[in-house]
TIPAPA-902664 format. One record per residue (C-alpha): x, y, z; residue in three letters. Coordinates in steps of 0.25 Angstrom, whole numbers, padded with zeros to 4 digits, always signed. Each point is the difference from the previous one (the first is absolute). Example, Ala and Ser with C-alpha at 12.3 -4.5 7.8 and 13.67 -1.06 7.14 Angstrom:
TIPAPA-902664
+0049-0018+0031ALA/+0006+0014-0002SER/
END
This chain:
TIPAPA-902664
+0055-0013-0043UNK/+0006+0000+0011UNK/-0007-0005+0013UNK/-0013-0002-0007UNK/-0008-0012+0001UNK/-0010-0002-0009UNK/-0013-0008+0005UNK/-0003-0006-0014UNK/-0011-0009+0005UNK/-0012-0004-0010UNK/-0011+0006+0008UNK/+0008+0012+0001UNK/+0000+0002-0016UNK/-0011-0005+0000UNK/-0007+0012+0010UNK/+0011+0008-0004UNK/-0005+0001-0015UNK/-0014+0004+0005UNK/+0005+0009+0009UNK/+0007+0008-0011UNK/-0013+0001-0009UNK/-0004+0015-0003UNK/-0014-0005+0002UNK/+0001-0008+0012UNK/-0010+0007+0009UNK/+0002+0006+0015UNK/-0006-0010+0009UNK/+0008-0012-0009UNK/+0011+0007+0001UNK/+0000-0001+0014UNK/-0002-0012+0001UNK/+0011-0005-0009UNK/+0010+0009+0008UNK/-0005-0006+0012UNK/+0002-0016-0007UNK/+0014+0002-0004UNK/+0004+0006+0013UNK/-0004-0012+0006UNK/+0009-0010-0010UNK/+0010+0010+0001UNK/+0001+0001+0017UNK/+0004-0017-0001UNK/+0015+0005-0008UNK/+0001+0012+0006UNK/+0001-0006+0013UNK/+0008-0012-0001UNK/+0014+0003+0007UNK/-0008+0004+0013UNK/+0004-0006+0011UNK/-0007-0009+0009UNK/+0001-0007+0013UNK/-0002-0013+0005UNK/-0013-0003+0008UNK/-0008-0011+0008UNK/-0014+0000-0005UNK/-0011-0010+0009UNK/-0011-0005-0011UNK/-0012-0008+0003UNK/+0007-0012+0000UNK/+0015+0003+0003UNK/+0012+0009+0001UNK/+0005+0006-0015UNK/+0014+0006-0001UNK/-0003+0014-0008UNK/+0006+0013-0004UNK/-0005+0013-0001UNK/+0005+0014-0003UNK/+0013+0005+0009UNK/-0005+0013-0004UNK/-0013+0004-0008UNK/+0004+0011-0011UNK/-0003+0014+0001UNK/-0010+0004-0011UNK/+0003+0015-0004UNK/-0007+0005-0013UNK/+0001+0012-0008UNK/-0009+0010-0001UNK/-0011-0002-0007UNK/+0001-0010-0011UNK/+0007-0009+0012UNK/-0015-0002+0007UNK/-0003-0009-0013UNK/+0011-0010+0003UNK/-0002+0000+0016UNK/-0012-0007+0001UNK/+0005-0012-0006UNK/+0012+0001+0008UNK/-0007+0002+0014UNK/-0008-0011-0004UNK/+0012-0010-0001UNK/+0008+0007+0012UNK/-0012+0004+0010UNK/+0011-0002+0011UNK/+0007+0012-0007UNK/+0000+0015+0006UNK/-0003+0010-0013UNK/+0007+0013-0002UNK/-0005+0011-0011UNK/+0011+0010-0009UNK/-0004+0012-0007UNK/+0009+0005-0010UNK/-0001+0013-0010UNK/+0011+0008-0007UNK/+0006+0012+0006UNK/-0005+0013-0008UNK/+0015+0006+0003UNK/+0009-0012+0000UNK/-0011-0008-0011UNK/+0005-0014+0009UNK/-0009-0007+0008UNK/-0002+0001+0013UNK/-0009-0006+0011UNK/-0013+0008+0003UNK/-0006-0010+0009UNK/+0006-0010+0009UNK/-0004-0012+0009UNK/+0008-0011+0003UNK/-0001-0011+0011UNK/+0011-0001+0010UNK/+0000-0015-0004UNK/+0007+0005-0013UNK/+0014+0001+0007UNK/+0001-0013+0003UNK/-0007-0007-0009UNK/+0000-0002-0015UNK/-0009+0011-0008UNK/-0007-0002-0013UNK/-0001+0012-0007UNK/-0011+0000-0011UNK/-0003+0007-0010UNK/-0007-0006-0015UNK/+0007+0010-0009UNK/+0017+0002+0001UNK/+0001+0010-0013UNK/+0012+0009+0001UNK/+0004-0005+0014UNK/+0001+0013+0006UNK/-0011-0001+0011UNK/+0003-0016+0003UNK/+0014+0006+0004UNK/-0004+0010+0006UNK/-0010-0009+0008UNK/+0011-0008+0004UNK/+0009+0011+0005UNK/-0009+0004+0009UNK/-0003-0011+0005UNK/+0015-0004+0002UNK/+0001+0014+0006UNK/-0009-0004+0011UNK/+0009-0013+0005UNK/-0008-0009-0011UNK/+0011-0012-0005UNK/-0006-0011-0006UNK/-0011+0005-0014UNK/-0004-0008-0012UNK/-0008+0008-0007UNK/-0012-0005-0010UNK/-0006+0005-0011UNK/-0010-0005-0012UNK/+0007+0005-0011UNK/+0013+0007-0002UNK/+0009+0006-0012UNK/+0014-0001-0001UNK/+0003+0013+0003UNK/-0007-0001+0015UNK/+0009-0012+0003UNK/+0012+0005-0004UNK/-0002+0013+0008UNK/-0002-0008+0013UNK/+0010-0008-0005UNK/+0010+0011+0002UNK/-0007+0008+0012UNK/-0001-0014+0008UNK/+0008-0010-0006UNK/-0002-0011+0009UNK/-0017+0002+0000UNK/-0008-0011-0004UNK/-0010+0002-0009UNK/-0013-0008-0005UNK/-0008+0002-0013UNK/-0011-0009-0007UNK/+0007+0006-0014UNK/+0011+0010-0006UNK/-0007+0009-0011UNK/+0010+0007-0010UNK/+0002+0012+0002UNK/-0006+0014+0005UNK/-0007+0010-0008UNK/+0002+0014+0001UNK/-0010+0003+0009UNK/+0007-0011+0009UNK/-0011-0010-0001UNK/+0005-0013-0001UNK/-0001-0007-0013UNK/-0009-0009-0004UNK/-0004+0001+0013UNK/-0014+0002+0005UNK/-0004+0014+0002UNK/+0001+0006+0015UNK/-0003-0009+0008UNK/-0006+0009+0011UNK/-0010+0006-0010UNK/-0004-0015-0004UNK/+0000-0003+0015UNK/-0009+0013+0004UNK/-0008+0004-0013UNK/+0008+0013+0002UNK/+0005+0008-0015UNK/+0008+0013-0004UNK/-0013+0007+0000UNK/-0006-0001+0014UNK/+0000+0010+0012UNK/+0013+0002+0006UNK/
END
């Protein structure tokens, strides 16, 4: 796959395992989202650049570094928030941006519905997050817009992802850098991912097909 790094860390299996159990409960699973965002935040965020700096401690002068330029977080609306706190946590330098995406009734492509992004994000690196890439089509979507709006510089970071999500944003954007904590087999065809963990913003929210819309 290309451009895809895996984060196989045994902490991650390890929460990732629970995190995929059917019986796994709201509040747990929220907690284990929140866990492996954090172990992932380290990899993601490796190639950032950093400067040099001069730091006086109680007892002297340290030569330190520290970031050029602290990442934009953008998420994706709303299975994204689950990801984000972990993220903010790590990066609490780091503006935050919000992305609503939904299919077009006419077109049946997706299209942003919502829209705030920080300025910051034109000049410096964004992270776009979202825990489920599936068929692809909103991530690339996501990203279009977002390029569409002078943004240069994105890794996008998901949870889990199927082969066929990779390979589309391998072909709409082949020079994007992707993160996952594992590659599932394949999708279904209701285009959930397979074996997956459900929907990730119903598990998050405790929302289901049968309430008010």
């Amino acid at each position: 796959m290309k451009n895809l790094h895996l984060i196989e860390h045994p902490l991650i299996r390890h929460k990732l395992s629970l995190l995929r159990d059917k019986s796994t409960p709201m509040h747990e699973f929220r907690r284990l989202l929140d866990d492996i965002g954090l172990l992932m935040t380290y990899e993601v965020t490796r190639e950032l650049d950093s400067v040099p700096v001069e730091v006086e401690t109680p007892v002297g002068t340290a030569e330190c570094n520290r970031l050029a330029k602290p990442p934009v977080l953008v998420t994706i609306l709303r299975a994204g928030i689950g990801m984000l706190g972990s993220f903010m946590q790590m990066l609490p330098e780091s503006p935050v941006g919000f992305l609503g995406m939904q299919r077009n009734e006419e077109t049946l492509q997706p299209e942003s519905y919502y829209s705030k992004i920080p300025s910051a994000a034109r000049t410096h690196p964004v992270i776009l997050i979202d825990p489920m890439l599936a068929t692809g089509g909103s991530a690339s979507a996501a990203v279009a817009h977002l390029e569409s709006h002078g943004v240069r510089e994105i890794v996008f970071v998901c949870l889990v992802a199927a082969p066929e999500g990779v390979q589309a944003l391998n072909r709409s954007h082949p020079d994007l850098q992707i993160y996952a904590a594992a590659l599932d087999d394949r999708l279904n065809e209701h285009g959930y991912i397979v074996p997956g963990l459900g929907d990730a913003g119903d598990r998050v929210f405790g929302t289901g097909a049968d309430d008010i819309r």
